[in-house]
C-alpha positions in Angstrom: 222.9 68.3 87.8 219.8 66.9 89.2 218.5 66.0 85.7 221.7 63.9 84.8 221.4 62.1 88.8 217.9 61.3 88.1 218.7 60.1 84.5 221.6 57.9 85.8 218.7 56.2 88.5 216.7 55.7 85.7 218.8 54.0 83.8 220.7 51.4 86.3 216.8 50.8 87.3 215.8 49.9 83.8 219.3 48.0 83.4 218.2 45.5 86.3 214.7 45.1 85.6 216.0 43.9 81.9 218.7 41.6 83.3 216.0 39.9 85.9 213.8 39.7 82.5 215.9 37.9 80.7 216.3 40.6 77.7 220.2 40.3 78.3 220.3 36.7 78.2 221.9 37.3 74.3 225.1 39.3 76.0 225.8 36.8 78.3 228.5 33.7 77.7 226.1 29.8 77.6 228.6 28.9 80.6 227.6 31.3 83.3 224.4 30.5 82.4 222.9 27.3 84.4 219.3 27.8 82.9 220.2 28.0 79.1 222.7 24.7 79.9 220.1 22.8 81.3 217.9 23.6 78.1 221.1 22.9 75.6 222.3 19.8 77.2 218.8 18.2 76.8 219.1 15.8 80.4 215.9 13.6 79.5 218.1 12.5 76.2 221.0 12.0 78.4 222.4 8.3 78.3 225.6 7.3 81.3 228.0 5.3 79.4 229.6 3.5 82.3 233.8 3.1 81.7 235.4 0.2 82.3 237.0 1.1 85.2 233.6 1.9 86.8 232.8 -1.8 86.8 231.0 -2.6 90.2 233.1 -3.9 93.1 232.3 -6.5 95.2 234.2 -5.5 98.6 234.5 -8.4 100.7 234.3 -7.3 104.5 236.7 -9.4 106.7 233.9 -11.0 109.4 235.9 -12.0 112.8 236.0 -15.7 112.6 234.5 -17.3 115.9 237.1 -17.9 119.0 238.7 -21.4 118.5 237.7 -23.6 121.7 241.4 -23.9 123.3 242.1 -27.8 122.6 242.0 -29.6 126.1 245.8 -29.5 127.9 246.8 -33.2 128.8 247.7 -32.6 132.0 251.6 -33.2 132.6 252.5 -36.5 135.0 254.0 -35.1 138.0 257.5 -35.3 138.7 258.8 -35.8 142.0 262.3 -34.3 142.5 263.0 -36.7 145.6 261.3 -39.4 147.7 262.9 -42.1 149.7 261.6 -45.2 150.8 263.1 -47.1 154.3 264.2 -48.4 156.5 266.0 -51.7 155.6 268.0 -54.6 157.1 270.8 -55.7 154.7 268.8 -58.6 153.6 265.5 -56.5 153.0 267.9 -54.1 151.1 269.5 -56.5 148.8 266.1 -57.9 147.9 264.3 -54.8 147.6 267.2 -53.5 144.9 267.4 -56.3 143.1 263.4 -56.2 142.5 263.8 -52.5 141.4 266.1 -53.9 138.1 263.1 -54.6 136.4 262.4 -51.0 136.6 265.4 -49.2 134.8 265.9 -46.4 137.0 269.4 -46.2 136.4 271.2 -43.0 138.6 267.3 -42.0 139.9 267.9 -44.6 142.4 270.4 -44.3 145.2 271.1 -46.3 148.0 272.0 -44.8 151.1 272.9 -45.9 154.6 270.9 -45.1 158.3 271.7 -45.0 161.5 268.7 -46.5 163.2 267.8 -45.6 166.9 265.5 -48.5 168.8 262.6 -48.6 167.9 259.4 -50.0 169.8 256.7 -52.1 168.7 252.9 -52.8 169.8 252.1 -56.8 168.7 250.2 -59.7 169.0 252.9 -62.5 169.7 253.2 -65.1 167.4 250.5 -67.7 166.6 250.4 -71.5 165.9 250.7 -71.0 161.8 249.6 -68.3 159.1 245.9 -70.0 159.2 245.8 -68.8 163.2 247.2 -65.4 161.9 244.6 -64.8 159.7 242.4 -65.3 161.5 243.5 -63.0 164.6 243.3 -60.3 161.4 239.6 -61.3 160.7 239.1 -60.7 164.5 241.0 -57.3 164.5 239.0 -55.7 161.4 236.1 -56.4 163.4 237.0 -54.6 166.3 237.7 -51.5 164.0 241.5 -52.0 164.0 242.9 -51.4 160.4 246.3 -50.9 160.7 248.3 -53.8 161.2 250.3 -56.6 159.0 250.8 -60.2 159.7 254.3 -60.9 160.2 255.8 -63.7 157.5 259.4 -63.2 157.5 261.6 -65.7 158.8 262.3 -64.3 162.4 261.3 -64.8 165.9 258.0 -63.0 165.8 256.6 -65.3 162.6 252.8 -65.2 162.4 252.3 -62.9 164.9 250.8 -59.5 164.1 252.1 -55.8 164.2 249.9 -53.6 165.3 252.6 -50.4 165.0 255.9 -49.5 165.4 257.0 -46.1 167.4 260.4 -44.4 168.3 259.6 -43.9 171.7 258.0 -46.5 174.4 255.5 -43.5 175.7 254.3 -43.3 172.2 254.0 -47.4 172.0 252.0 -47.4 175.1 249.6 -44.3 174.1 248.7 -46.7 171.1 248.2 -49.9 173.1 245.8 -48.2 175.4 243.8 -47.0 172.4 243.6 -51.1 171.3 242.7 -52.1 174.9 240.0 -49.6 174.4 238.5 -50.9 171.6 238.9 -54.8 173.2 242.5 -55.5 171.9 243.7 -57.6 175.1 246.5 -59.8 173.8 248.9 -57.0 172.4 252.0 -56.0 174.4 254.9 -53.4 173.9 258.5 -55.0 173.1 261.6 -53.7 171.6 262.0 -53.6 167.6 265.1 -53.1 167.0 268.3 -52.0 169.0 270.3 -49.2 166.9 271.6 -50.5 163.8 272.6 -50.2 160.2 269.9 -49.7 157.9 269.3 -48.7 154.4 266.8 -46.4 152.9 266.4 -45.9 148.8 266.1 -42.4 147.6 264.3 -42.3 144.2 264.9 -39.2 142.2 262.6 -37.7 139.1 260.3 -40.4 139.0 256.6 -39.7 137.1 253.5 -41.4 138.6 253.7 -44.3 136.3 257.0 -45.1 137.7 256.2 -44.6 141.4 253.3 -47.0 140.6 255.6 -49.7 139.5 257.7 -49.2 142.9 254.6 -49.1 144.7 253.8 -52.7 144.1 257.3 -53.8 144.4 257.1 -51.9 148.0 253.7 -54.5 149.0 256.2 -56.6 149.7 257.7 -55.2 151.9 254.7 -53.4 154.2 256.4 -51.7 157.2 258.6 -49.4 154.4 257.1 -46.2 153.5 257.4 -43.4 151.6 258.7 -40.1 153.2 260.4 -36.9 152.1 264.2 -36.8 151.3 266.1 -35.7 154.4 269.3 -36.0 152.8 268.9 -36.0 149.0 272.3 -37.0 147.0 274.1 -34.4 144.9 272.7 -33.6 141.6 
């Protein structure tokens, strides 16, 4: 028993040693074989025939273009919902309107009518003629005094100068003591106007072009002013 164990050692010894030597290459199939396909295939004779399919690519990679600089905004002309310009006598009104035709503001202009309390005004009673009123305004922008208009109209207080008008008489008298102060001595407080009918003009979605154009219709008429709507008309 121990002689056919010892011969059975033997032999899977000698069967190793003869595979690891190569003497079974002959028994074994080319294609488990890397060695003996390396030395059949012959690499250093080996030529790549490329297919046509295996033509080389060009892939084009998609670069971020650079941020386009926003294009500068023209900035919109505001648009005013509502302004109103007053107050006027009947004759101002009429004038005033029929200046504003040349303008073509259609339904943005509405005319509307105000009761007017009395009103007071600080003044410089009226002068010889407009060359005497002019020069009282030379006099007054020298003394500092920048507010005020020569009055042209065809009333009782022709060439003299307004210097402000107020709704109360405390408030007229507050201002002439500032004037006295800065060496305004021949101005005085008198009545404006008792309570009346007025008008005022309420202008409605007008652009800044347009209010311009009212603007220098309005020099003509210096002691109206602009103001907020206090009672705008129905859209």
């Amino acid at each position: 028993m121990l002689k056919i164990l010892f011969g059975s050692l033997l032999l899977i010894n000698g069967g190793l040693f003869a595979f690891q030597q190569g003497y079974l290459d002959s028994l074994i199939p080319p294609s488990h074989e890397p060695t003996r396909l390396k030395q059949q295939l012959n690499p250093d004779q080996l030529k790549l025939v490329p297919l046509a399919s295996d033509k080389p690519v060009t892939e084009k990679v998609a670069t971020a273009e650079p941020e386009k600089t926003p294009e500068r905004v023209e900035k919109v002309a505001e648009v005013l919902a509502c302004t109103e310009i007053g107050n006027f006598d009947a004759t101002e009104a009429k004038n005033f309107e029929t200046k504003l035709t040349a303008l073509a503001l259609g339904d943005r202009l509405a005319r509307r009518p105000i009761q007017e309390n009395a009103r007071y005004m600080v003044y410089i009673p009226p002068l010889a003629n407009k060359e005497a009123a002019d020069k009282k305004a030379g006099e007054l922008k020298r003394m500092g005094v920048d507010d005020f208009f020569v009055i042209q109209d065809h009333s009782a207080l022709q060439w003299g100068v307004s210097l402000g008008i107020f709704k109360s008489e405390e408030a007229a008298r507050n201002h002439l003591a500032a004037l006295n102060q800065k060496g305004v001595r021949s101005a005085r407080v008198g009545t404006h106007s008792v309570a009346a009918n007025k008008f005022a003009f309420q202008l409605r979605r007008i652009d800044a072009a347009t209010k311009s154009g009212v603007d220098k219709i309005r020099e003509g008429f210096p002691r109206q002013e602009w103001r907020e709507c206090s009672n705008p008309p129905a859209a």
